[in-house]
C-alpha positions in Angstrom: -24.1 -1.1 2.8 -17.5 -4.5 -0.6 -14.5 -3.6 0.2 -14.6 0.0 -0.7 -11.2 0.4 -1.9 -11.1 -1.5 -4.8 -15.0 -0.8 -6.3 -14.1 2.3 -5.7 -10.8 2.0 -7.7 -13.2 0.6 -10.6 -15.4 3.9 -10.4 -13.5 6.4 -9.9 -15.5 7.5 -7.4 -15.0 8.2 -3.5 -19.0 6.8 -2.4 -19.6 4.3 0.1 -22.6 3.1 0.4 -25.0 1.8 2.9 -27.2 2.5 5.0 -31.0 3.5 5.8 -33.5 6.4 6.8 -35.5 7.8 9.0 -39.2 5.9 9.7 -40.9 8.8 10.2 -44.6 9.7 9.5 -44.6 11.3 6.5 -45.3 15.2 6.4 -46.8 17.1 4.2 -44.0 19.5 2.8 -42.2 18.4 0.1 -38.6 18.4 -1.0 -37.5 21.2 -2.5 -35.9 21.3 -5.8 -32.6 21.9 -5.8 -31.0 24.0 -8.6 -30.0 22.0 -12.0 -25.9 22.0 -12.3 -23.8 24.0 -14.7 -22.9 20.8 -16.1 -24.6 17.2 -17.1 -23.8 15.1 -14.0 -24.4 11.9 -16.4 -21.4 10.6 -17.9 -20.3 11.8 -21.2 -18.8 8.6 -22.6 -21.8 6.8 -22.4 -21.2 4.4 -18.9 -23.0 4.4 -15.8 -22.3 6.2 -12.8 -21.1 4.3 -10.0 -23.9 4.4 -6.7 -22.6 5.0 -3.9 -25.6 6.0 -1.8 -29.0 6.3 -1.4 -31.3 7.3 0.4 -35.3 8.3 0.5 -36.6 11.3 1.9 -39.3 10.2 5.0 -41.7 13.2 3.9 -42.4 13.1 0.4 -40.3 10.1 -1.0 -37.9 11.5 -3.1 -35.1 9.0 -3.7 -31.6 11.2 -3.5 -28.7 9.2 -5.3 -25.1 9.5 -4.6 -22.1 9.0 -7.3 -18.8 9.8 -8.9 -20.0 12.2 -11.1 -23.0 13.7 -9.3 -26.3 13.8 -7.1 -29.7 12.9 -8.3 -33.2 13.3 -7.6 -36.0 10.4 -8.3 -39.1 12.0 -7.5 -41.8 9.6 -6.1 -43.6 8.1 -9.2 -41.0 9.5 -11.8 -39.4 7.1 -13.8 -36.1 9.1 -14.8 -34.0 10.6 -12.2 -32.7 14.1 -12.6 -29.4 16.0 -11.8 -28.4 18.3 -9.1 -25.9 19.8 -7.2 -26.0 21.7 -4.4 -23.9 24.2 -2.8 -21.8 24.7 0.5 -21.1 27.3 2.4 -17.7 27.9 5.2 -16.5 30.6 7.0 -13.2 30.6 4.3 -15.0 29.6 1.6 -17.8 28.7 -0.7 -18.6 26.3 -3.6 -20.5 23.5 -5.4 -21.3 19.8 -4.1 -22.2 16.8 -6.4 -20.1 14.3 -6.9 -18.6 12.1 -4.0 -20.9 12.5 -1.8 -23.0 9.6 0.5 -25.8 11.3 2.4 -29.0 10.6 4.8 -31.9 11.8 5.1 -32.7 12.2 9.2 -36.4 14.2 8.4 -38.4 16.0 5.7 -36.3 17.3 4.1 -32.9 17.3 6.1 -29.9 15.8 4.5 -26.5 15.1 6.5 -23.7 14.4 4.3 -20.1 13.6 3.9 -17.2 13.7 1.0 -15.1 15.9 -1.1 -16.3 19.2 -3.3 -17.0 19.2 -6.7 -13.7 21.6 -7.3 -10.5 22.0 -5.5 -10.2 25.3 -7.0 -13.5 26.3 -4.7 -11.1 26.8 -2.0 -13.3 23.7 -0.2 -10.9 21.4 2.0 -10.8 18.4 0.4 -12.4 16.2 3.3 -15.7 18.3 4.2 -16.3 16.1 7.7 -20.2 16.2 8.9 -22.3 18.8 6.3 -26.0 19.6 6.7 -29.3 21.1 4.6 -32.4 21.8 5.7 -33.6 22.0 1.8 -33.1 18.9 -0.1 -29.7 19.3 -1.1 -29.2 22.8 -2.2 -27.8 25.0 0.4 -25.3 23.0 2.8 -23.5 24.3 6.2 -20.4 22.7 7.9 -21.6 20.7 11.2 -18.1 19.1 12.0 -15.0 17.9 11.1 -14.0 20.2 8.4 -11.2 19.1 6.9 -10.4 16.7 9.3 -12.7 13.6 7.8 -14.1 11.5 5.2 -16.8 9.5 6.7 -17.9 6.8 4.5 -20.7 3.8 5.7 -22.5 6.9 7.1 -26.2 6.6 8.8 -28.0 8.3 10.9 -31.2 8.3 13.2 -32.4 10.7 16.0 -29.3 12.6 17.3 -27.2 9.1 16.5 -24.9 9.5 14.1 -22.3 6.7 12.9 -19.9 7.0 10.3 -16.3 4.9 8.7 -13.1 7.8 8.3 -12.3 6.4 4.7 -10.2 3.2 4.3 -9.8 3.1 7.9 -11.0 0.3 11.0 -12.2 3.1 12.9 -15.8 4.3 13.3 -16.7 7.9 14.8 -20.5 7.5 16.6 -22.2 11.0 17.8 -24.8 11.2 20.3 -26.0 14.9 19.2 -26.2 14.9 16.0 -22.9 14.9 14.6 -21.1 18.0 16.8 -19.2 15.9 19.0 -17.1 12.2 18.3 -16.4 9.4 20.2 -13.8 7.3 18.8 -14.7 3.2 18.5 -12.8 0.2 17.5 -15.1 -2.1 15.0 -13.6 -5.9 14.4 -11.9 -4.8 11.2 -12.4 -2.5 8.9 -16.3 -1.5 7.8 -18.1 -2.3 4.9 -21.2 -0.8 5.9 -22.6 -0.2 9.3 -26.5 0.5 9.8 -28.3 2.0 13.2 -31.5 0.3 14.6 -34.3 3.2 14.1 -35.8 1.8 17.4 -32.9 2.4 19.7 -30.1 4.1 17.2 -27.5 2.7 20.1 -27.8 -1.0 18.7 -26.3 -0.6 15.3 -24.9 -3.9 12.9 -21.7 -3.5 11.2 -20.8 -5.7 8.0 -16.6 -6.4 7.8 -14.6 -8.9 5.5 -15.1 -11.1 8.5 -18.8 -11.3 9.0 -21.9 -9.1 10.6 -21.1 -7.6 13.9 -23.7 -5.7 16.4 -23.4 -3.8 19.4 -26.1 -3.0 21.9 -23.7 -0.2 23.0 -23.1 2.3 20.9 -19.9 0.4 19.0 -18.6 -0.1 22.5 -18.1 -3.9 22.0 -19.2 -6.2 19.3 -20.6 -9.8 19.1 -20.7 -11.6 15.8 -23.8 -12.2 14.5 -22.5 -14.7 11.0 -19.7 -14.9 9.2 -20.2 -14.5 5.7 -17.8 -14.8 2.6 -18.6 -11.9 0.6 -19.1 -8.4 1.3 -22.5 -7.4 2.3 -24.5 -4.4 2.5 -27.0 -3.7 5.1 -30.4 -1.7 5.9 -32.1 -1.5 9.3 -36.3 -1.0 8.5 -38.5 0.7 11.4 -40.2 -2.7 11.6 -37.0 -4.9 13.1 -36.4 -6.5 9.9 -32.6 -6.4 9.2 -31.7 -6.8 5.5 -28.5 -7.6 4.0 -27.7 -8.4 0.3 -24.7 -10.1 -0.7 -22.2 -9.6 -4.0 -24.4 -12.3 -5.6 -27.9 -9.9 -5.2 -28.9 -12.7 -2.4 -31.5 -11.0 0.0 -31.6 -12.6 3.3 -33.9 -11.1 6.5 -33.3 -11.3 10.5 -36.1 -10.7 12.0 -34.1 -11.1 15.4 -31.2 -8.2 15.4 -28.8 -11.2 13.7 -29.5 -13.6 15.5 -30.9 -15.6 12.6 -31.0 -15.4 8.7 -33.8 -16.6 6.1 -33.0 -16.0 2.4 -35.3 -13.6 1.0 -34.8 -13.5 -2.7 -32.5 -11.9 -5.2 -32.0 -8.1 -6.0 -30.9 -9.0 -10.1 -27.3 -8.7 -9.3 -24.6 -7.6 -7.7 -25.5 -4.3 -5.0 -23.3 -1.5 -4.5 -25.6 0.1 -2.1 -28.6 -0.3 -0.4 -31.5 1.6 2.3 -35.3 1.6 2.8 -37.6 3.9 3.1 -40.4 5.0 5.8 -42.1 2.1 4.6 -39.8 -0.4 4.8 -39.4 -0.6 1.2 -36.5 -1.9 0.1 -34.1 -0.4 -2.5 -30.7 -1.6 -4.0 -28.5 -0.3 -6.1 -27.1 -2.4 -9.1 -24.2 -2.1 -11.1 -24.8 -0.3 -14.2 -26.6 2.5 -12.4 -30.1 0.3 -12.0 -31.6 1.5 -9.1 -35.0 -1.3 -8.1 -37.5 -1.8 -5.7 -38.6 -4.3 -3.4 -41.9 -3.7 -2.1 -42.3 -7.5 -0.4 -39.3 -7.9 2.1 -36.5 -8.8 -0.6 -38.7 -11.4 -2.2 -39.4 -9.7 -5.9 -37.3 -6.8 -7.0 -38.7 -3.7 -9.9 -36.5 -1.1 -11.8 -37.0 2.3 -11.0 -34.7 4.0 -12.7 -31.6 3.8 -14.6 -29.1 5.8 -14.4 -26.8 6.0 -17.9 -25.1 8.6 -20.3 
């Protein structure tokens, strides 16, 4: 939302990250609470958790949190984020999800998700494709893909649905809801790629080379900047596109990419990124800080911090 290979290599993890939710009105049901796992998901030796995703439920604002070692849950207001895991059910097989997972939220709710399970020994192919839950995180069903994919960059709006097969310069982009594929060819290979909430078929893509968007669905590409470090993005329901470079430099485009204007600094260097249904904007720092901008990227406040 980095060349995922090597911060990944760094982790240990298999998270991607970028991307950005659903700008819906928010409803009155809350998330529910998924069940606590067997395990701590913090680390044991006393380091951070790489994040690889994030992203903020549009009905009641819980913050879901991806990373190597497991998921988490920031309730709206909390100030310490707790474990979870959740599990997944296939017609071979059954068993428990955590760790290596980047997820959306695309309602109240409803979580899409994509990665590995928790244990091989589960029976659980080892690339789970497109999985879905209608209840925060803690019962999951196959949608696609089963053991065919890893999607990483993953994001979602309406029926849209966009993600990166891991390590690869190839993005899959559904037009109902993640059952079919069509195959597209980005520039190179994604960093992150982000859908527009007002019409999910304009989407911007971040590479080595620059920001790409296409007005077609990934079709065909036009370059937007070229930038020098990897970037992470987040489309917000307002038109503002955000991106935030490896230095923690926040810049705005008000005008699909068309133009840039610094914003401010998120503290340091991002491994994620999203907003929420209002517009808010959070980033994801190395050592497991996870802060808030409430004023477009201008001034940035910890939330949480996530540490053994």
């Amino acid at each position: 939302m980095r060349r995922l290979a090597a911060l990944l290599a760094l982790s240990c993890a298999a998270l991607p990250g970028c991307g950005e939710d659903e700008p819906s009105t928010p409803a009155a049901s809350a998330t529910p609470a998924p069940a606590a796992p067997t395990a701590p998901a913090e680390p044991s030796g006393g380091g951070a958790p790489f994040v690889g995703s994030l992203s903020v439920d549009p009905g009641d604002g819980t913050l879901v949190i991806g990373t190597g070692l497991g998921l988490y849950r920031l309730e709206a207001g909390a100030g310490r984020a707790q474990p979870f895991e959740g599990e997944l059910r296939t017609p071979d097989a059954e068993g428990a999800i955590s760790p290596n997972l980047v997820l959306r939220f695309t309602g109240p709710g409803d979580l899409i998700a994509s990665g590995h399970p928790k244990d091989a020994a589960s029976g659980l192919p080892e690339y789970l494709g497109l999985i879905a839950s209608g209840d925060g995180g803690a019962r999951w069903r196959p949608v696609s893909l089963l053991g065919d994919e890893d999607l990483h960059a993953l994001d979602a709006h309406g029926d849209v649905v966009a993600g990166q097969p891991v390590d690869e310069a190839r993005l899959l982009v559904s037009t109902d809801a993640g059952r079919t594929w069509d195959e597209r060819t980005p520039p190179s290979q994604p960093v992150d790629v982000d859908l527009d909430p007002a019409d999910p078929r304009r989407m911007a893509l971040s590479t080595a080379d620059g920001v790409f968007v296409s007005d077609d669905g990934g079709a065909s590409w036009r370059q937007r900047d070229v930038v020098t470090t990897e970037t992470h993005l987040a489309w917000a329901g307002d038109g503002t596109l955000y991106r935030v470079d490896a230095a923690g430099g926040v810049q705005v485009s008000r005008d699909r990419g068309e133009r840039w204007e610094d914003a401010g600094n998120a503290g340091g260097p991002p491994t994620t990124i999203t907003v929420d249904a209002k517009d808010r904007l959070y980033v994801a720092l190395t050592g497991g800080v996870i802060a808030r901008s409430d004023d477009g990227g201008a001034s940035f406040r910890p939330l949480t911090t996530l540490a053994g």
